[in-house]
Structure formats: C-alpha cells, structure tokens
ZABA-275127 format. One record per atom (N, C-alpha, C, O): residue in one letter; atom name; x negated, y negated, z. Coordinates in steps of 0.2 Angstrom, whole numbers. Layout:
% ZABA-275127
res=A atom=CA u=X v=Y w=Z;
...
This chain:
% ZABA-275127
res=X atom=N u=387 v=-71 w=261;
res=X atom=CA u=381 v=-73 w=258;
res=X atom=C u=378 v=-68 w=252;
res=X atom=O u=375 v=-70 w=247;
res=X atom=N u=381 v=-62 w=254;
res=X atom=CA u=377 v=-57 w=249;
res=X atom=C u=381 v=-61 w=243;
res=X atom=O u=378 v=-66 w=240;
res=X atom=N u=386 v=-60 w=242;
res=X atom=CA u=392 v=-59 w=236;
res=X atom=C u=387 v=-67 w=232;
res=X atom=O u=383 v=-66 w=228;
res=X atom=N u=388 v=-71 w=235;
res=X atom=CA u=385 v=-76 w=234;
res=X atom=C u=378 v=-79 w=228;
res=X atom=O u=377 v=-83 w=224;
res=X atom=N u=375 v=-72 w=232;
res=X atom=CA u=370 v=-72 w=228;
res=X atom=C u=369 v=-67 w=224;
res=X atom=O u=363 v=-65 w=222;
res=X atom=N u=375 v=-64 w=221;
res=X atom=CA u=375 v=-58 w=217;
res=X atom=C u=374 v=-50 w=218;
res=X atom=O u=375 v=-45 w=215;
res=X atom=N u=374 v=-52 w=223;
res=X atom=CA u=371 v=-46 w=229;
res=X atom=C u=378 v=-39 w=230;
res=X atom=O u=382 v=-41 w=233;
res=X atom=N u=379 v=-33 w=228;
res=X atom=CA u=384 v=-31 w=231;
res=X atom=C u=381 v=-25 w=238;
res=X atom=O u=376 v=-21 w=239;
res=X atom=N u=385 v=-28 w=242;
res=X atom=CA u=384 v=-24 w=248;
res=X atom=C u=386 v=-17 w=248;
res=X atom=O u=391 v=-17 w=245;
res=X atom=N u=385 v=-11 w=250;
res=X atom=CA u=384 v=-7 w=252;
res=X atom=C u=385 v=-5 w=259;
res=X atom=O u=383 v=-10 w=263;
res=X atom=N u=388 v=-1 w=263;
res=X atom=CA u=387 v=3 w=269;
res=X atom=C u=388 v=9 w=269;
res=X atom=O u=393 v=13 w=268;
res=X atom=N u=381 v=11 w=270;
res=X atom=CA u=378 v=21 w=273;
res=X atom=C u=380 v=21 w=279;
res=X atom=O u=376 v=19 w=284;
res=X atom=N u=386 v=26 w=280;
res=X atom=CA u=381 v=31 w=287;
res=X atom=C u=378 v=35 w=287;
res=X atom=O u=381 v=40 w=284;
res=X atom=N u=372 v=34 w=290;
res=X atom=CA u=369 v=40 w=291;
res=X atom=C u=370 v=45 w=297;
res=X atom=O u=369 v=44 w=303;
res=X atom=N u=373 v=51 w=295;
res=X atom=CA u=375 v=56 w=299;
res=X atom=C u=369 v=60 w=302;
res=X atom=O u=365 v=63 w=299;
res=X atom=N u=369 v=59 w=309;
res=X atom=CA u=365 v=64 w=315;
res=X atom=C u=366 v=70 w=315;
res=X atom=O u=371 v=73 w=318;
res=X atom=N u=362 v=74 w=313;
res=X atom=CA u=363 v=83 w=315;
res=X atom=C u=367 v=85 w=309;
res=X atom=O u=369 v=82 w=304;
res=X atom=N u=369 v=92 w=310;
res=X atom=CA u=369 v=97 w=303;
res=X atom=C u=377 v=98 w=302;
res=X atom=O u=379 v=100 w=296;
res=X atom=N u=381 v=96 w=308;
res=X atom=CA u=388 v=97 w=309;
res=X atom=C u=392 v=92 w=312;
res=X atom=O u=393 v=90 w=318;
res=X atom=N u=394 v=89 w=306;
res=X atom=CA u=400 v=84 w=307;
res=X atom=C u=404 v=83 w=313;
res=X atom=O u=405 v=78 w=316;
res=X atom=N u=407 v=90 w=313;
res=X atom=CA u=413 v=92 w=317;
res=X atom=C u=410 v=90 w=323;
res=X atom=O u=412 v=87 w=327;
res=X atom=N u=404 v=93 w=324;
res=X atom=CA u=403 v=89 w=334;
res=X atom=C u=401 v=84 w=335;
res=X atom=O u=395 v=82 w=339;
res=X atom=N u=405 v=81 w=332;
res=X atom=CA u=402 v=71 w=335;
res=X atom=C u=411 v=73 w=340;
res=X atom=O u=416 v=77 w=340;
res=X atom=N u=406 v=66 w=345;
res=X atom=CA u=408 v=68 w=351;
res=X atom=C u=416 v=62 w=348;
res=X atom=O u=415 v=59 w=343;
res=X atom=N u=421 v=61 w=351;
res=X atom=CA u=425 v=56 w=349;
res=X atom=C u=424 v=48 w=352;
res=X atom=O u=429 v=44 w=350;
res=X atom=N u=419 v=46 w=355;
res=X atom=CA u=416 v=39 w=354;
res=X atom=C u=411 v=39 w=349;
res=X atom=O u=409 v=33 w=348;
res=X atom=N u=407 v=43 w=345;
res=X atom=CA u=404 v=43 w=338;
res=X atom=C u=408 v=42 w=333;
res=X atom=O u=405 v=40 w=328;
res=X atom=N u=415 v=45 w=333;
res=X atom=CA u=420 v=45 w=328;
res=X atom=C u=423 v=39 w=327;
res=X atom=O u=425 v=37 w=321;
res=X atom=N u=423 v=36 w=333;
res=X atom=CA u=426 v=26 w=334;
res=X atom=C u=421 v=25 w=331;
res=X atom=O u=422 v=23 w=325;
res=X atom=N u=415 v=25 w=333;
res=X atom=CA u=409 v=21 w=330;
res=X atom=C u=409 v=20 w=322;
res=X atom=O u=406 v=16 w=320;
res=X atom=N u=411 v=26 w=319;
res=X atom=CA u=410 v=28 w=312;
res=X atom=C u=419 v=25 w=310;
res=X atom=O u=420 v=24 w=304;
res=X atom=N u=424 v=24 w=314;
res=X atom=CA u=429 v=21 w=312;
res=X atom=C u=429 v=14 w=311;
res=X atom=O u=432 v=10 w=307;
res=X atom=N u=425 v=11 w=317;
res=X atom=CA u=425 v=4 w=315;
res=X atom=C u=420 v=2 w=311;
res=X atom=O u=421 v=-3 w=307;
res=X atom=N u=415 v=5 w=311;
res=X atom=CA u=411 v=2 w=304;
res=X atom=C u=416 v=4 w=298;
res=X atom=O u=416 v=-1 w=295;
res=X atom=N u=418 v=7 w=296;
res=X atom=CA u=423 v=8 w=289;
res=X atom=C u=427 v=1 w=288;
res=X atom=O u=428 v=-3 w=284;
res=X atom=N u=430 v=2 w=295;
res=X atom=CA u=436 v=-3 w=294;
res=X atom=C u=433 v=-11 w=295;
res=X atom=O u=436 v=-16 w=293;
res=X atom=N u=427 v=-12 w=297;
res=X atom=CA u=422 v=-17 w=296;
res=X atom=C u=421 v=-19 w=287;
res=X atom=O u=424 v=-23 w=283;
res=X atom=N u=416 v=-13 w=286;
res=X atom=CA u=417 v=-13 w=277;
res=X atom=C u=424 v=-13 w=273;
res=X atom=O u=425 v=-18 w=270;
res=X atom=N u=428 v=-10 w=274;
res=X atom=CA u=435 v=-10 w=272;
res=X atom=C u=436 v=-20 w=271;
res=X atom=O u=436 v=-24 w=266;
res=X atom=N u=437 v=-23 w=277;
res=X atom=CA u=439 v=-28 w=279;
res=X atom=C u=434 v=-34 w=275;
res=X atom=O u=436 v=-39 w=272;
res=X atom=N u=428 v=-31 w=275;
res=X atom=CA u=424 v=-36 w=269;
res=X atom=C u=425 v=-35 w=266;
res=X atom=O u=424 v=-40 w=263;
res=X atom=N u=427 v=-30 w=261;
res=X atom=CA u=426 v=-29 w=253;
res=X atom=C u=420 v=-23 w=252;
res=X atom=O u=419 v=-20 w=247;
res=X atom=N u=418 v=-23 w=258;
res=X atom=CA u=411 v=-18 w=253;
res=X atom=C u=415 v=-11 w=253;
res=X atom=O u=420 v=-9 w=256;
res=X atom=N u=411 v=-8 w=248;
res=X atom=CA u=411 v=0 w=250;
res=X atom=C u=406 v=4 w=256;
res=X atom=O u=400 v=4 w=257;
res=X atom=N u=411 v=9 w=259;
res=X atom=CA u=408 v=12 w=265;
res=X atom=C u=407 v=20 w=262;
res=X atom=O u=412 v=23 w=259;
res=X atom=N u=402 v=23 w=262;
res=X atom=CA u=400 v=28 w=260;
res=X atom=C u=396 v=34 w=268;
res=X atom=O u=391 v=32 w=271;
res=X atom=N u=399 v=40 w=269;
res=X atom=CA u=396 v=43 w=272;
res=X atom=C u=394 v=49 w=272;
res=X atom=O u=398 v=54 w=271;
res=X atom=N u=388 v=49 w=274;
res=X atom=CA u=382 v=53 w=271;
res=X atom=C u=383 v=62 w=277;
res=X atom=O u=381 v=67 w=275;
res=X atom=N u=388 v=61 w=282;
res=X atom=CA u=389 v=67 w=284;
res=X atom=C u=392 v=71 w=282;
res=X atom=O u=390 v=77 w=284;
res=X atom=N u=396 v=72 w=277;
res=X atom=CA u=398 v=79 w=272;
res=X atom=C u=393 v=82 w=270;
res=X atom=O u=392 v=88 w=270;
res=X atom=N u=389 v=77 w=267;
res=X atom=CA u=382 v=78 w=261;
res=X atom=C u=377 v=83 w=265;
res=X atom=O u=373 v=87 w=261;
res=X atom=N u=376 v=83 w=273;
res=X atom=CA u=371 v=84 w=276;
res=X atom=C u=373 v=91 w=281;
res=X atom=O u=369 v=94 w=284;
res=X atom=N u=379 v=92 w=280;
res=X atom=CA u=383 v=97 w=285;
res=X atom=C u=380 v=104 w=284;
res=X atom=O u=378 v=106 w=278;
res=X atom=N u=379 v=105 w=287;
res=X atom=CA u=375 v=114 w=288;
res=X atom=C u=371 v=113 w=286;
res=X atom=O u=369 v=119 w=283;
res=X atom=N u=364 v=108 w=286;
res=X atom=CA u=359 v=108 w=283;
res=X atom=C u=354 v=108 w=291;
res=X atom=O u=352 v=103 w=293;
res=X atom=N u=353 v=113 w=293;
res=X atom=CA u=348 v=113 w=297;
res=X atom=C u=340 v=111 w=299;
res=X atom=O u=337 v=110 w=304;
res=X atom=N u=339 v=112 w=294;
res=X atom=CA u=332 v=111 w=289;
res=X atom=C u=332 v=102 w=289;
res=X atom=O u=327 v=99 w=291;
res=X atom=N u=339 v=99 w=287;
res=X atom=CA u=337 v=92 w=286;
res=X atom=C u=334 v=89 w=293;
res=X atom=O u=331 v=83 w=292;
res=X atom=N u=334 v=92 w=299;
res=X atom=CA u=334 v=87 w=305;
res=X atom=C u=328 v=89 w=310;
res=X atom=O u=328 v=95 w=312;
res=X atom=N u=324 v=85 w=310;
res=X atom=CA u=318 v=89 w=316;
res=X atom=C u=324 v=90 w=322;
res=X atom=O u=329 v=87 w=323;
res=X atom=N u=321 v=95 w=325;
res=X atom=CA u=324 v=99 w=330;
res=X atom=C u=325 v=94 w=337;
res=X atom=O u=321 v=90 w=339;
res=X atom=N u=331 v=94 w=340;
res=X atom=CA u=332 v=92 w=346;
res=X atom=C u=330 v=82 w=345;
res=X atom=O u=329 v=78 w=350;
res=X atom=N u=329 v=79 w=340;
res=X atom=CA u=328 v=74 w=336;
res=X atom=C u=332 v=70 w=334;
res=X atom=O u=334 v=65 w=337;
res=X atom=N u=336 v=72 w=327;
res=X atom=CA u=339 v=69 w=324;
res=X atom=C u=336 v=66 w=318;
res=X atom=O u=340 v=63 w=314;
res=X atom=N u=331 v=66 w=318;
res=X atom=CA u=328 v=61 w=313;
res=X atom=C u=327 v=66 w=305;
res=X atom=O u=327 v=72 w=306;
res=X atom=N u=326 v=65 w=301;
res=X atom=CA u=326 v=70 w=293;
res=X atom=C u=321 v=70 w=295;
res=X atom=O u=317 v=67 w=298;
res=X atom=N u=320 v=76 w=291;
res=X atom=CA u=314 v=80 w=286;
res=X atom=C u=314 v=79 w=281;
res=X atom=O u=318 v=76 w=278;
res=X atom=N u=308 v=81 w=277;
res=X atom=CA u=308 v=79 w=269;
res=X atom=C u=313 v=81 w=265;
res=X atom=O u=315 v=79 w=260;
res=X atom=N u=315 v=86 w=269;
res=X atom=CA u=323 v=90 w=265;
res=X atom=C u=328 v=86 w=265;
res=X atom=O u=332 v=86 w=260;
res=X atom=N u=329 v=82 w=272;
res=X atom=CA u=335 v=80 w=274;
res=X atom=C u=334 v=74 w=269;
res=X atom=O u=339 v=73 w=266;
res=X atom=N u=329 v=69 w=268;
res=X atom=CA u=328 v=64 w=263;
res=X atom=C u=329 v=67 w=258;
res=X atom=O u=332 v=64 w=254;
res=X atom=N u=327 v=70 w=256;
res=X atom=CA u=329 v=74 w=249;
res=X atom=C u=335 v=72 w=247;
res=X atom=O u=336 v=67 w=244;
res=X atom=N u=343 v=77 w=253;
res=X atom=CA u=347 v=78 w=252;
res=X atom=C u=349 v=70 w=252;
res=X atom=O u=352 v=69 w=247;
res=X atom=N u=348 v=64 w=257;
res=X atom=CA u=350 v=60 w=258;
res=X atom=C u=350 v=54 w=251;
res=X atom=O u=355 v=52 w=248;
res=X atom=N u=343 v=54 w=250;
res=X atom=CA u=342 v=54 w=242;
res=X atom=C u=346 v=54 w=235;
res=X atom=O u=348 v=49 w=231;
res=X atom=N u=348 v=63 w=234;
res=X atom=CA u=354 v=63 w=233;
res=X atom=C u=359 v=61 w=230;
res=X atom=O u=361 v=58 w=225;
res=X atom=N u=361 v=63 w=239;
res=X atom=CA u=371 v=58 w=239;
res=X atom=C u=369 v=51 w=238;
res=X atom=O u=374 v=49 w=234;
res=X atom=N u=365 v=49 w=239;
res=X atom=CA u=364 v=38 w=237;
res=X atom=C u=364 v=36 w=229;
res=X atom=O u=366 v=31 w=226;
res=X atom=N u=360 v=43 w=227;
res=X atom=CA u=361 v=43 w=218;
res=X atom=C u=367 v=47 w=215;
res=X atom=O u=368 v=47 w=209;
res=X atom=N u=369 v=50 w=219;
res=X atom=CA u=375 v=53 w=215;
res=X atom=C u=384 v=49 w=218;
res=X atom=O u=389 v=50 w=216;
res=X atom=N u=383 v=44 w=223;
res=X atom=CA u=388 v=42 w=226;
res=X atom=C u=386 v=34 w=227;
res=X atom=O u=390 v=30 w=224;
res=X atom=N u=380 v=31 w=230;
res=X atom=CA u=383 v=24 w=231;
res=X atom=C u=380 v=19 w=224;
res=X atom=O u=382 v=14 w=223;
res=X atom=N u=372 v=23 w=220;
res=X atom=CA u=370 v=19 w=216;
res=X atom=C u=376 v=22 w=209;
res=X atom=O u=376 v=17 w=204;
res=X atom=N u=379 v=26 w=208;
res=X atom=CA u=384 v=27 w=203;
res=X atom=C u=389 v=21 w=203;
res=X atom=O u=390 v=19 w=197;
res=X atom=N u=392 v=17 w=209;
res=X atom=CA u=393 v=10 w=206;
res=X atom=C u=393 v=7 w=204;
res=X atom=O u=398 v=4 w=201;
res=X atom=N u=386 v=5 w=204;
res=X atom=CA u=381 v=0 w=200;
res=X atom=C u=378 v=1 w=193;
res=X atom=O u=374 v=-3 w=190;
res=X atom=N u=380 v=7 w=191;
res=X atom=CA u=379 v=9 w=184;
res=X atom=C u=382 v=13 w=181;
res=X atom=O u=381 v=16 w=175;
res=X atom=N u=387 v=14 w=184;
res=X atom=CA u=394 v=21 w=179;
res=X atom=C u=391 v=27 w=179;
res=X atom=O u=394 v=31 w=177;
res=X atom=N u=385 v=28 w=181;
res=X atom=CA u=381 v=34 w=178;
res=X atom=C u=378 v=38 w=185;
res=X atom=O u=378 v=35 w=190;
res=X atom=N u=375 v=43 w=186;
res=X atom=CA u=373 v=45 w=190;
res=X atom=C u=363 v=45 w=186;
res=X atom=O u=358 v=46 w=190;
C-alpha cells in the first residue's frame, strides 16, 4: 500500500540500553526476523543500536526509554542514515 502510494517504507530499530552485545539471543532473532521481514519486502532495514552503544547518558536508568541525549543521538543516525536516502544528502 505504501509503494502504491508513493510512500517509501523505512524500518528503525530502535535499540534498548547502551550495549549491543547483551541482547540476550531471543532479542537477536527478534531483530533477525524483522530484517529479513524488511529484506523480503523491499524496504530498508536500518539499526539504531551501534549509533547508541556506550552511551549511557541516552537511557533513563533501569528504563530503557531515551533521554534528551539519547533523542539527540537517535535524531542523528535517522539524518545521517535513513533520511539520506531520500535525498542524496545528509
């Protein structure tokens, strides 16, 4: 429906906590099958956990959720990686 209407799809994950490396290995499937979900459609699949890795600061504590920092960062990676797509340019 997107394509249909002009629309190009995108897929962000958004990455929980400051370290990549300890997603547990059913978080790792979870983040494999949406890829190969996007992959399978045509969209691009883009994810935001490298961008966010050691940042401690991005995540209220014991939470998960961003801080102003962490939107910053998130911000970002979506301008320097998924809107560059859609316009050559950052």
């Amino acid at each position: 429906r997107c394509r249909a209407r002009g629309i190009d799809l995108r897929i962000v994950y958004l990455g929980a906590g400051s370290e990549p490396q300890s997603y547990q290995p059913a978080q790792e499937l979870a983040v494999d099958l949406v890829r190969a979900a996007a992959v399978e459609s045509g969209s691009p699949f883009f994810d935001s956990r490298e961008a966010l890795s050691g940042c401690d600061e991005c995540f209220l504590p014991r939470d998960g959720h961003f801080t102003p920092v962490g939107h910053r960062r998130l911000a970002r990676f979506l301008a320097e990686t998924v809107l560059v797509r859609e316009t050559g340019a950052p």
